[in-house]
Structure formats: C-alpha cells, structure tokens
C-alpha positions in Angstrom: -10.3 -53.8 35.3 -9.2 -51.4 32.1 -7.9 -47.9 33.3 -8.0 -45.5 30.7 -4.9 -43.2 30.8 -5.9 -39.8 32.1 -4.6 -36.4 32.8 -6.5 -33.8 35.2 -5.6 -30.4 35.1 -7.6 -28.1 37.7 -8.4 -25.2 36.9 -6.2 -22.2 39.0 -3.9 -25.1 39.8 0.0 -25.7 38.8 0.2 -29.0 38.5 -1.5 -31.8 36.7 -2.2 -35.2 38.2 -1.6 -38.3 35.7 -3.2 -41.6 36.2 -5.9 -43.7 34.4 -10.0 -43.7 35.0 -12.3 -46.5 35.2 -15.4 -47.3 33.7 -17.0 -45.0 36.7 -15.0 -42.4 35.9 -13.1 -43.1 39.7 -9.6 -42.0 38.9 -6.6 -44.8 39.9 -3.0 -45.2 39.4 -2.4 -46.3 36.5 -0.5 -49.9 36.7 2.4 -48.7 34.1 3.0 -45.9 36.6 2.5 -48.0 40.2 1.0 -44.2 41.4 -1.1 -41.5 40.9 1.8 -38.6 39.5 2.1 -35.4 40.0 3.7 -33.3 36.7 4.5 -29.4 36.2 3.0 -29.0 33.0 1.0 -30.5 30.2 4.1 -31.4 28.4 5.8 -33.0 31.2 2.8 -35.1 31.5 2.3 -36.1 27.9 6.4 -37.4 28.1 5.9 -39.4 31.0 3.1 -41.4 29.5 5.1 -42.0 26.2 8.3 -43.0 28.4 5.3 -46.1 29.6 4.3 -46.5 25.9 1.1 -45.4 26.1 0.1 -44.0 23.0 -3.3 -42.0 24.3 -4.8 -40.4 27.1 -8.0 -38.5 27.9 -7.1 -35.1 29.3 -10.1 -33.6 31.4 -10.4 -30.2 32.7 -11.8 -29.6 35.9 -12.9 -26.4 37.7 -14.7 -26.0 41.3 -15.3 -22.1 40.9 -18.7 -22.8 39.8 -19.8 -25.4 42.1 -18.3 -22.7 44.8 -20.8 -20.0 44.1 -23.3 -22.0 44.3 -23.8 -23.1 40.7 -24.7 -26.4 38.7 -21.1 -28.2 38.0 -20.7 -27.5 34.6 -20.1 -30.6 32.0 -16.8 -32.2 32.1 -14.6 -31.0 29.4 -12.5 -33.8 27.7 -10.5 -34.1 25.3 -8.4 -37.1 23.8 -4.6 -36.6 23.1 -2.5 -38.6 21.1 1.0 -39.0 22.1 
C-alpha cells in the first residue's frame, strides 16, 4: 500500500507529527521513518523528510476548537510542500 508523506500540525499544539497517509486518509508511519515522529517545528520536519529523500509531502492543518463547540468540522486544509 502507497503512503503519502504527511505532516499534521494541530492547531494550539507545539509539535507536529510526521508520517505518510493512505488512500483513506488513516495516517501510518511512514516505512522510510519505521515510526510515526514527533518534530518541534515545521522546519525540523521538512529536514527530516529530505534526510529520507523524499522530495514532497502533504502538510494538513487540523483544529478540534470547532468540533468542541459544537460545530460542523470545518474542511481539511492541505497544502503540498516541496522539499
């Protein structure tokens, strides 16, 4: 099964999490990493995945607020980086 490389940051959080998503959108570790990672910035993340080679990732941006007062989840924001 193809992971696509994949960066969540969550919003209000300090840390992102680094790993690759399926075609499900189920988020895995990615098999050039052997685990899901856990960096202290955008930048620390980007570097990890070109230390693997990987020349892409899709960075998505998360946020629970809404869903915790009682709103609709909001569309996923996404974005494609190139590394």
């Amino acid at each position: 099964m193809e992971l696509k490389p994949t960066i969540i940051a969550v919003a209000g959080a300090r840390h992102y999490l680094v790993g690759g998503s399926d075609v499900n959108d189920n988020f895995k570790p990615l098999p050039q990493l052997g685990e899901v990672s856990v960096c202290q910035s955008l930048s620390a993340a980007k570097q990890l995945l070109r230390k693997k080679n990987i020349p892409m990732a899709e960075l998505i941006l998360q946020s629970a607020f809404d869903e915790m007062c009682g709103l609709s989840p909001p569309a996923v924001a996404k974005q494609t980086l190139y590394l």
